[in-house]
C-alpha positions as CSV (number, residue, x, y, z in Angstrom):
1,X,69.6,110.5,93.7
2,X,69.2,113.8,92.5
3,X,69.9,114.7,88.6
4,X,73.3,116.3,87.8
5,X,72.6,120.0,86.4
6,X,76.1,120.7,85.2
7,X,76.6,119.6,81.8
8,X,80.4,119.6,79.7
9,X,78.4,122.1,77.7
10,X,77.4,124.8,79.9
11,X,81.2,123.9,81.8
12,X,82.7,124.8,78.6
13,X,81.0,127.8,77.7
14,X,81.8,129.0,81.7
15,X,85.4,127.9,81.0
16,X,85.4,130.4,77.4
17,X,83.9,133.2,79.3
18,X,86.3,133.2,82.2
19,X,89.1,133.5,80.2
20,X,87.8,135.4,77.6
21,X,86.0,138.1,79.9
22,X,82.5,138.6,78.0
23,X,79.7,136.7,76.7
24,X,80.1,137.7,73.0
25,X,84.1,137.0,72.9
26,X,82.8,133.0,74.7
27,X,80.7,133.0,71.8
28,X,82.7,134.0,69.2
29,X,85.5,131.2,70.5
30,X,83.3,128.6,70.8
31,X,81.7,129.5,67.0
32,X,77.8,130.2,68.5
33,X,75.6,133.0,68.4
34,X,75.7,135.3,71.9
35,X,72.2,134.5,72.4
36,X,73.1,130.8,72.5
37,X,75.7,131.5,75.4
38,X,72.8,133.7,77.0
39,X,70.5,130.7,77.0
40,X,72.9,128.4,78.3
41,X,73.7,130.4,81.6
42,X,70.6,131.4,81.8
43,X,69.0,128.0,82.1
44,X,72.6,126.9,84.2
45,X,71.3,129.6,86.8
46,X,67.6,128.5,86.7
47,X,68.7,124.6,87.2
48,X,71.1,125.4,89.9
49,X,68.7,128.4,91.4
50,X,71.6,130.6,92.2
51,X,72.8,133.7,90.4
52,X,75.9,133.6,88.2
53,X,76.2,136.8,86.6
54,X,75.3,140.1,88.2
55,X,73.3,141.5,84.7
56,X,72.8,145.1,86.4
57,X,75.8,147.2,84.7
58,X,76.2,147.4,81.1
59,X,78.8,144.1,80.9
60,X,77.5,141.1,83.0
61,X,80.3,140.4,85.5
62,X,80.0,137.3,87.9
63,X,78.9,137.0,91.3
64,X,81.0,135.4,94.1
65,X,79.5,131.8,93.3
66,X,79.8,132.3,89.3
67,X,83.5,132.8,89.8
68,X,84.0,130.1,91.8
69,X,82.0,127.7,89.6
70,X,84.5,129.0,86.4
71,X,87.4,127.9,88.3
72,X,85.7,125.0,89.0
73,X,84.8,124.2,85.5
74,X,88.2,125.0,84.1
75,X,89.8,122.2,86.9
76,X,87.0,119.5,85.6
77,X,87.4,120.1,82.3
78,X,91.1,119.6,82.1
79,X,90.5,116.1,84.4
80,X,87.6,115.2,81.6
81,X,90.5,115.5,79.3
82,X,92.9,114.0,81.2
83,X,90.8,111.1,81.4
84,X,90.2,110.7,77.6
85,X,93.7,110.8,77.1
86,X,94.1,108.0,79.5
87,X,91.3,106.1,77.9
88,X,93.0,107.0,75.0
89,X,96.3,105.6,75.5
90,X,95.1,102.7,77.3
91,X,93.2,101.6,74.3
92,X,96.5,101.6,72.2
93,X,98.1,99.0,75.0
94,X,99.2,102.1,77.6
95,X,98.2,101.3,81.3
96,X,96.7,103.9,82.7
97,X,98.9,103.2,86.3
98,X,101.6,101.2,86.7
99,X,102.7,99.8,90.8
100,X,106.3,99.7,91.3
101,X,107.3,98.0,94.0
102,X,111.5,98.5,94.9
103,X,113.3,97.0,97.8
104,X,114.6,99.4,100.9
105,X,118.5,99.0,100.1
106,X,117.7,101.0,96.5
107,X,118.7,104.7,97.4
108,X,115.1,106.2,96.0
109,X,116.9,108.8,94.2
110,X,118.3,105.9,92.1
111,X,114.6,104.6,91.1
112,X,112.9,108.4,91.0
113,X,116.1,108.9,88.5
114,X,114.4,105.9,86.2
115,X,111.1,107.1,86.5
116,X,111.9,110.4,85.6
117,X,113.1,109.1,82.5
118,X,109.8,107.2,82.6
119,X,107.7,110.3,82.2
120,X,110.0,112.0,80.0
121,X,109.6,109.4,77.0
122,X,105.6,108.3,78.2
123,X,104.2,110.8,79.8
124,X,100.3,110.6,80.8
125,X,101.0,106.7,83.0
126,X,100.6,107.4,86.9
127,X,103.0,105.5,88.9
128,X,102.7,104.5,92.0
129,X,106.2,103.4,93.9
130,X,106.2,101.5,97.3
131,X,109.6,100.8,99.1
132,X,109.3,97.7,100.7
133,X,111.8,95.6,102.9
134,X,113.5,92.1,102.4
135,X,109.9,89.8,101.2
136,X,107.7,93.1,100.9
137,X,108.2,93.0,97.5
138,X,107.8,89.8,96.9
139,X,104.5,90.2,99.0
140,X,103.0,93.0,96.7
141,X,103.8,91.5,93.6
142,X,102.3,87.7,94.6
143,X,99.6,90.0,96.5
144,X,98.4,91.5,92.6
145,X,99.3,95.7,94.6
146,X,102.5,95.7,92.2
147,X,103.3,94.9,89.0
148,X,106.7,94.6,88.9
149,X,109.1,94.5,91.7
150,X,113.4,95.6,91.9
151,X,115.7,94.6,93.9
152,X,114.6,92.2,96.2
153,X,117.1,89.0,97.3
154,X,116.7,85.6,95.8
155,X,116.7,83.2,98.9
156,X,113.2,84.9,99.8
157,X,111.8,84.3,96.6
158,X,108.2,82.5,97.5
159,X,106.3,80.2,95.1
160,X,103.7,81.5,92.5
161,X,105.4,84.3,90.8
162,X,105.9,83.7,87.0
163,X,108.7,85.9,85.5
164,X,112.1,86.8,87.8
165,X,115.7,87.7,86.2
166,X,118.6,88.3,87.7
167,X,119.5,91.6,89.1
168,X,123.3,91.6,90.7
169,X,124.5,91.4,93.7
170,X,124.9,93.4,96.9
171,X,127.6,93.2,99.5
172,X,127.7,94.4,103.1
173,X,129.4,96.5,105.0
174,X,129.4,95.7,109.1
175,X,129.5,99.8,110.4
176,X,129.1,101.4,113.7
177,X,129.6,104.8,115.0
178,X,133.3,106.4,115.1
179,X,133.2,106.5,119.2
180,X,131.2,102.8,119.3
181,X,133.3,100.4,121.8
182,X,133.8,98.1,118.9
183,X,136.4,100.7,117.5
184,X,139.0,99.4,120.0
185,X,138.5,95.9,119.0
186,X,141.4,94.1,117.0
187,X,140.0,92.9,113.3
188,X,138.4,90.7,112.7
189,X,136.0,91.4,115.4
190,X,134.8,87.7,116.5
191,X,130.5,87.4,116.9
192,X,131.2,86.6,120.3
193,X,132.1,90.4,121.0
194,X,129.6,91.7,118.5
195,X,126.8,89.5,120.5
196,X,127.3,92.4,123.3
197,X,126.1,95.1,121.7
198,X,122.6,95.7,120.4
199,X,121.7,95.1,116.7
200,X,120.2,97.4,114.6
201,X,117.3,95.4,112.3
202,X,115.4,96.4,109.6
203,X,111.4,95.0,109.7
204,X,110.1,93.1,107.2
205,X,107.2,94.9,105.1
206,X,105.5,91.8,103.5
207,X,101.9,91.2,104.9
208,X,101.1,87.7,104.2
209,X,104.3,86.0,103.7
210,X,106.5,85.1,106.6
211,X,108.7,88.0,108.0
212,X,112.5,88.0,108.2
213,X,115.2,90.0,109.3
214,X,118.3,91.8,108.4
215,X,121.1,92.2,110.6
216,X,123.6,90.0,112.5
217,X,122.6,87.5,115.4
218,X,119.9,90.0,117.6
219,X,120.2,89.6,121.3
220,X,117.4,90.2,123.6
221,X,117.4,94.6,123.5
222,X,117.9,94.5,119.5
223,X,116.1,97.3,117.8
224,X,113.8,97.1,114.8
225,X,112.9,99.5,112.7
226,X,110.9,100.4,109.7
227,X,113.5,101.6,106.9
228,X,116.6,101.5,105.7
229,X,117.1,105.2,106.7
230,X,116.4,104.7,110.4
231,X,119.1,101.8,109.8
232,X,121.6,104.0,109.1
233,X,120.4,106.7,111.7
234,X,120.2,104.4,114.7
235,X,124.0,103.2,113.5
236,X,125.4,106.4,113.1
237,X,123.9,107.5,116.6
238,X,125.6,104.3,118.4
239,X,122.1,103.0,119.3
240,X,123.4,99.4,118.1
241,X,125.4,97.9,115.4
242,X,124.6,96.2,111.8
243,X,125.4,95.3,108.3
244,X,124.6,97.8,105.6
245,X,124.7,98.1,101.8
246,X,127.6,100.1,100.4
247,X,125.1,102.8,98.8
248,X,123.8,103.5,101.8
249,X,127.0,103.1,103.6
250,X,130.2,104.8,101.5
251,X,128.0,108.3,102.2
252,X,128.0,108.2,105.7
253,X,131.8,106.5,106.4
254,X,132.8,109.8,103.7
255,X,130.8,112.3,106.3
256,X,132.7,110.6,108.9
257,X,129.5,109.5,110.7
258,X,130.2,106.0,110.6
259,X,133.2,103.5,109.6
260,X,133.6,100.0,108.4
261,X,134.6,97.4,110.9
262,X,136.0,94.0,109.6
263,X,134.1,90.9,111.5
264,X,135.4,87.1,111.3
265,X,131.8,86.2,110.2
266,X,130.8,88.6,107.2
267,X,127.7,88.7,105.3
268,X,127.9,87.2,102.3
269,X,126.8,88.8,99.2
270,X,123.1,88.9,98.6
271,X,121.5,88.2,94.9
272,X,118.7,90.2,93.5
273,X,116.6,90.3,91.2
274,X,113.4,91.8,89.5
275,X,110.4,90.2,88.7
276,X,106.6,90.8,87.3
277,X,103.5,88.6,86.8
278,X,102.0,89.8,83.7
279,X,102.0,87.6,80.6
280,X,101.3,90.3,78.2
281,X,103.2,93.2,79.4
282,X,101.7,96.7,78.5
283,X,104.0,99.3,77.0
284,X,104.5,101.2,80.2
285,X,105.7,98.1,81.6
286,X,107.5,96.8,78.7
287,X,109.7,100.2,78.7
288,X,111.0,98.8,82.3
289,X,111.7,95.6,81.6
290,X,113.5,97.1,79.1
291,X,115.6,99.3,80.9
292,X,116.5,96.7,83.3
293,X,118.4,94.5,81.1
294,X,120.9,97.1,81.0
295,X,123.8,95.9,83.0
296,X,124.4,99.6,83.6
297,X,121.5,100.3,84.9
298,X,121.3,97.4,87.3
299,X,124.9,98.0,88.8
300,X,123.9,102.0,89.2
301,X,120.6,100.6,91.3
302,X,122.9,98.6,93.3
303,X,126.0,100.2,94.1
């Protein structure tokens, strides 16, 4: 492997002339003597056998190549910082990334509306969110690719995850489009009727545990799709029928796109909850955790 010729030193005194324009005002910023910011391109240019600084007017000005290697060393040396500061935190009990996993039936605004809050009062923790579907969540947490999971229902709950709370509960709302054939039905609507109509089901994201689904009784032509959007999509279009969560529903039966049928065999609430693995939370996480045992928060996740 070849040496590396760039060093932070001779980044930083490419970084002082670019935005200061000359060699002497580099020099003056960065408390040397000019002929010390001389040297250092100089023996930059001889390491790197290009030619950074076109020396044949009375100012050196940059070539084509030494411009572009100033922008470069201004974008490295912010990421060098950015990387101490991470170090930094991270050695006062900050993570340096946290792995949020949420369940489908959370609008995301809801969750980007936490994590903005999040960044706000830590800033400098990189989070990475993954919407997952009835046991995905449970699947990235157990699977160590989150480290703390919302939202997801209780009855999937698998074996080998240490810390879960309660969450709330989420009820459903059986909805089809406005022209759908089941409009003309008398309520309650029996399953027997429903059973002729395709279902609308949403696919199960986890990878290793066993999948489920989310919808009423499927017959053979039921359609399954990968999020809770194309859910409500396929529904409003009067590609099939479903239950849905009222935060997902209540927009769309207000846009008139679909409405709320009542069935003799509705789906009883779900429970949620939240859990993580960690036994010694860091503070990134900590500040969740924190904000979920607000009661407020929880119901404005869920309804």
């Amino acid at each position: 492997m070849s040496s590396i010729k760039l060093s932070l030193e001779a980044l930083e005194v490419l970084d002082a002339i670019a935005r200061r324009g000359s060699f002497a005002a580099a020099a003056k910023e960065l408390h040397r003597v000019p002929s010390a910011i001389t040297y250092t391109i100089h023996k930059l240019e001889t390491d790197l056998a290009v030619e950074l600084f076109d020396r044949n007017s009375h100012r050196a000005r940059p070539t084509a190549t030494g411009a572009a290697l100033m922008r470069e060393a201004s974008q490295i040396l912010s990421s060098v910082a950015e990387v101490e500061q991470r170090i930094h935190r991270i050695s006062q009990g900050m993570e340096a990334e946290l792995r949020v996993a949420y369940e489908a039936l959370i609008p995301t605004g809801r969750i980007l509306q936490l994590v903005e809050k999040f960044f706000d009062q830590l800033p400098g923790v990189r989070v990475n969110l993954l919407c997952e579907a009835l046991s995905g969540c449970w699947d990235a947490l157990r699977g160590g690719r989150a480290d703390l999971a919302i939202g997801m229902p209780e009855y999937s709950m698998p074996s080998g995850v240490d810390h879960v709370k309660p969450m709330g509960e989420v009820n459903w709302m059986f909805c089809v489009a406005p022209n759908h054939p089941l409009t003309q039905c008398p309520p309650p609507i029996p399953t027997s009727e429903i059973a002729k109509y395709r279902t609308i089901l949403l696919k199960d994201s986890a990878r290793d545990l066993p999948a489920r689904s989310m919808g009423v009784r499927a017959g053979p032509d039921a359609l399954t799709v990968c999020s809770i959007e194309a859910k409500v999509d396929a529904q409003a279009r009067g590609t099939g029928v479903g239950f849905l969560p009222p935060q997902h529903a209540r927009p769309m039966i207000a846009a008139k796109r679909l409405v709320e049928l009542q069935v003799a065999e509705p789906r009883p609430p779900s429970r949620l909850c939240y859990a993580w693995q960690s036994k010694n939370p860091g503070a990134g996480l900590s500040w969740f955790l924190q904000q979920l045992e607000s009661p407020k928060l929880r119901k404005n996740l869920l309804t």
